[in-house]
C-alpha positions as CSV (number, residue, x, y, z in Angstrom):
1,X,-42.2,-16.0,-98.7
2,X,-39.1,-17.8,-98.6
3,X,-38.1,-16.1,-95.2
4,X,-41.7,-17.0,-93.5
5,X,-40.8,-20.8,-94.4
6,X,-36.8,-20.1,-92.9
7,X,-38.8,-18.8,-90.0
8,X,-40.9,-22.2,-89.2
9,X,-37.6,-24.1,-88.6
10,X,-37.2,-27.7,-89.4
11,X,-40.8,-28.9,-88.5
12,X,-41.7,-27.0,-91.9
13,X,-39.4,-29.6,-93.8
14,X,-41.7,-32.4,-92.8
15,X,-45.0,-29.8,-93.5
16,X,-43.2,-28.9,-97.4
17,X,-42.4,-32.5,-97.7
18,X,-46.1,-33.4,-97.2
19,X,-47.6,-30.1,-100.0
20,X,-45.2,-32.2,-102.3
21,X,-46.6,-35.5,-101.9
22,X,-50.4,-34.2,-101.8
23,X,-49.5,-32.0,-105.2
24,X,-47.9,-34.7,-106.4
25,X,-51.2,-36.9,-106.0
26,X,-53.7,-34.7,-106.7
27,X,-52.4,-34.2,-110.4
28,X,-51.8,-38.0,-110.6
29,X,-55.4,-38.7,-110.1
30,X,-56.8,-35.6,-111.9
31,X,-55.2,-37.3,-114.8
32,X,-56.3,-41.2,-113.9
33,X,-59.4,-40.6,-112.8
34,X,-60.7,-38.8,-116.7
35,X,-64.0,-39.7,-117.9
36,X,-62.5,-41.1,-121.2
37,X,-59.4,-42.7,-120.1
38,X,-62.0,-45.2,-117.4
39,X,-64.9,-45.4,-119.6
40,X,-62.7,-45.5,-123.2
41,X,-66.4,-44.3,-125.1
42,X,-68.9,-46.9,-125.2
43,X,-67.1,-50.1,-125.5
44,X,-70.7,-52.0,-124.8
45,X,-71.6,-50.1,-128.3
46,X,-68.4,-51.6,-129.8
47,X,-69.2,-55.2,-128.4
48,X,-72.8,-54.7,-129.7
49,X,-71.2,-54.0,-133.5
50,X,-68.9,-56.9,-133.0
51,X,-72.2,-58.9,-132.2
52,X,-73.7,-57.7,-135.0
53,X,-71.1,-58.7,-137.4
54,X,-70.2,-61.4,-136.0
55,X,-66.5,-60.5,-135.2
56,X,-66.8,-61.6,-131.6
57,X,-63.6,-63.6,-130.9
58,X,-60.9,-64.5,-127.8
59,X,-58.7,-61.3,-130.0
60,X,-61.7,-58.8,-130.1
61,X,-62.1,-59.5,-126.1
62,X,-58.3,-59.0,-125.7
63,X,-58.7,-55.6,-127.3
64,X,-61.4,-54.4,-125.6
65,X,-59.6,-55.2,-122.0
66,X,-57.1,-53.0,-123.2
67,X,-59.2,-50.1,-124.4
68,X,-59.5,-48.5,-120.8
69,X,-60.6,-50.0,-117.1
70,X,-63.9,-50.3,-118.2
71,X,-63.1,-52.2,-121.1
72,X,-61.1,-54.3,-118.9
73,X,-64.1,-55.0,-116.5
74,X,-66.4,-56.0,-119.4
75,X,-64.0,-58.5,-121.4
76,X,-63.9,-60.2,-118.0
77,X,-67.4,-60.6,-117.9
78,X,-67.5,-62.0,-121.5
79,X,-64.7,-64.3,-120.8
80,X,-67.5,-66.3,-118.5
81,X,-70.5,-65.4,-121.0
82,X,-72.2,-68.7,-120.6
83,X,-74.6,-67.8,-118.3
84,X,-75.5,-64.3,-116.8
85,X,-74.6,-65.5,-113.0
86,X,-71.2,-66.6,-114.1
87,X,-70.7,-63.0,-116.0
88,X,-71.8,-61.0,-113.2
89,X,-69.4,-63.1,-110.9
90,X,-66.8,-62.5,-113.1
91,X,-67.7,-58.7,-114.1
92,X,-67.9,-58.1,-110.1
93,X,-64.0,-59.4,-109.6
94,X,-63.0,-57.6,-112.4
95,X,-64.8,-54.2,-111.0
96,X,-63.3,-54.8,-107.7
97,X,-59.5,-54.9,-108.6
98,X,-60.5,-51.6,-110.9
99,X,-62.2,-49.7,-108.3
100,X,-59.0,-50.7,-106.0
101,X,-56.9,-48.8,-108.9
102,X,-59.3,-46.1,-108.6
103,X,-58.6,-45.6,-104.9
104,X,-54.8,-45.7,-105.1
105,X,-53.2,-42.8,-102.9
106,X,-56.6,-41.3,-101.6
107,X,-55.6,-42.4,-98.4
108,X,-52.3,-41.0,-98.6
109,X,-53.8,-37.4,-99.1
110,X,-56.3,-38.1,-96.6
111,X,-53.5,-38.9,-94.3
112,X,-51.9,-35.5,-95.3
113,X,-55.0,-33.8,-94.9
114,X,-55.0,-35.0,-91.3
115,X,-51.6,-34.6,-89.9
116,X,-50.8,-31.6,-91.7
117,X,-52.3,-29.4,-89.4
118,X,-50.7,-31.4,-86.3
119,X,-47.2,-31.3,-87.5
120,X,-47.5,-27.4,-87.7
121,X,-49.0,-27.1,-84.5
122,X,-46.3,-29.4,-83.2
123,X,-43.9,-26.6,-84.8
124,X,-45.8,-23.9,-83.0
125,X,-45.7,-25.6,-79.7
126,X,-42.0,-25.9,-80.2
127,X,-41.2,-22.6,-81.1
128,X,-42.9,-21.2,-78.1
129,X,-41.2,-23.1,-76.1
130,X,-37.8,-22.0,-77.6
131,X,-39.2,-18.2,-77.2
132,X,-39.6,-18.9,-73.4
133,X,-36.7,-20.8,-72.9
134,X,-34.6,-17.6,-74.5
135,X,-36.4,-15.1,-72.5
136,X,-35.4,-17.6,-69.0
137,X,-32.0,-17.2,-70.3
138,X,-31.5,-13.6,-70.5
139,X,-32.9,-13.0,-67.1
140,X,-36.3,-14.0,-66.9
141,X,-39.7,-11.1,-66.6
142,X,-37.5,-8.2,-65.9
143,X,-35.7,-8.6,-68.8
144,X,-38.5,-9.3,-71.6
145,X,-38.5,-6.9,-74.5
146,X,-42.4,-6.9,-75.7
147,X,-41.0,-6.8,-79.6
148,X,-39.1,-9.2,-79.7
149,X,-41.6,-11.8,-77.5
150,X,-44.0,-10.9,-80.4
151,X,-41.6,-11.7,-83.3
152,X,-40.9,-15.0,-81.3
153,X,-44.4,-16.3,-81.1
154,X,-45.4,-14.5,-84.8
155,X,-42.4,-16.9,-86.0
156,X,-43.4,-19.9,-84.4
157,X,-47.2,-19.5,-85.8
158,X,-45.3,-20.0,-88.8
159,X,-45.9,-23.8,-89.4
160,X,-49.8,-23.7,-87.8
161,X,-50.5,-21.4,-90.9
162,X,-48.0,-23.9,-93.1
163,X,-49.9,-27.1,-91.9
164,X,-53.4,-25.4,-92.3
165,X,-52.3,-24.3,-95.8
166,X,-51.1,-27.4,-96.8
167,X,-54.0,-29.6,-95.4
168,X,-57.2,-27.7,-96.8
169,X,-56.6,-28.4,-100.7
170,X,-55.7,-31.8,-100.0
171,X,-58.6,-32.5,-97.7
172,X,-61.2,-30.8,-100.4
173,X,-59.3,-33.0,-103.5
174,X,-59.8,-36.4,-101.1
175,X,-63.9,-35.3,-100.6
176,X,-63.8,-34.7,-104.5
177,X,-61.9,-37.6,-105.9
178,X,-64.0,-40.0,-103.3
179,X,-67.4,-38.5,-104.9
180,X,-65.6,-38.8,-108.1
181,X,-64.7,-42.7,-107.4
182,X,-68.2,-43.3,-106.4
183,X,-69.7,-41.6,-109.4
184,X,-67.5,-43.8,-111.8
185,X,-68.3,-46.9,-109.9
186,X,-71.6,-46.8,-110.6
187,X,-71.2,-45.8,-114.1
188,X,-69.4,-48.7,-114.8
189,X,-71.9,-51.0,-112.9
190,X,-74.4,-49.5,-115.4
191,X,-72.5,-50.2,-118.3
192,X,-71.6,-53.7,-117.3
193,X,-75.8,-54.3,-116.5
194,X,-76.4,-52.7,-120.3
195,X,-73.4,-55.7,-121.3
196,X,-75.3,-58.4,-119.3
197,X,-78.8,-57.4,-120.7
198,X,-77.3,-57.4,-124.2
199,X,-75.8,-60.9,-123.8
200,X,-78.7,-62.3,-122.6
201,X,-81.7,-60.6,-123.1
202,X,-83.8,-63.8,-121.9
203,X,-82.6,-62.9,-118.4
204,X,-82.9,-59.3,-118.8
205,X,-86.5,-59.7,-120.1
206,X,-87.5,-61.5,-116.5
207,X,-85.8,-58.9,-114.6
């Protein structure tokens, strides 16, 4: 293995640089992007016992921003509770900087998914290029030895293969973790309606 990546040359630097990075991300966001580290249970439950008991308080909101995102999103929302336009201003903010959070690095592997493949082809193009130079060298047609034309070119195919490799997981992961962002957005938009409803359930009534 470790000979195939000698035989790419320097433009597989650039190509292992990038498998690093996208790695590197993908396990970042695997971990961020859990069910129960965004949603942190059912913190409109937990506000709904607070309610109950009468516990509701500038402290109990502090805690419940720092239960997870979601939490975060919600205690914004009951920090404008007055009226349900002012929450939903508020809650819609709040979502905003968390779905920003959400996002962070997807373009960078989306980015990797897309040059990936140009860098190694870049590496290819070079290497051929070296191969024909070498056989100019040595005397041009007359003096081309079949084997060793095909070990040149098979060597400079080297970093197409790397790029390819390298850009197919981290283009699948960036579809994933985008249908994954998208899913948790709207999870947390229902959450935050069920928050609404229970704070006014005048308004929610009319709806």
């Amino acid at each position: 293995m470790m000979d195939l990546v000698m035989a790419g040359g320097g433009m597989m630097i650039p190509i292992i640089l990038a498998s690093v990075i996208a790695l590197t991300i993908i396990l970042e966001r695997l971990w961020s992007l859990r069910y129960n580290r965004l949603m942190g249970g059912d913190p409109v439950g937990t506000v709904e016992s607070w309610m109950a008991s009468g516990q509701i308080s500038s402290l109990k909101v502090s805690e419940l921003a720092r239960m997870s995102p979601l939490g975060m999103v919600l205690a914004a929302g009951l920090q404008s509770h007055d009226s349900p336009e002012g929450m939903r201003s508020r809650i819609e903010d709040a979502g905003r900087h968390v779905a920003h959070q959400m996002e962070r690095y997807l373009n960078t592997l989306g980015t990797i998914a897309v040059i990936s493949p140009l860098l190694g082809l870049l590496g290819t193009v070079v290497g051929i290029i070296d191969v024909f130079q070498s056989i100019t060298a040595s005397g041009g047609a007359s003096a081309i030895n079949p084997e060793l034309l095909a070990g040149g070119i098979a060597k400079a195919l080297v970093t197409t293969a790397g790029g390819i490799i390298v850009a197919v997981p981290a283009y699948i992961f960036h579809r994933y973790f985008r249908g994954l962002v998208d899913e948790r957005i709207i999870e947390m938009e229902r959450e935050a309606i069920r928050l609404v409803d229970l704070i006014h359930p005048v308004d929610a009534r009319k709806r």
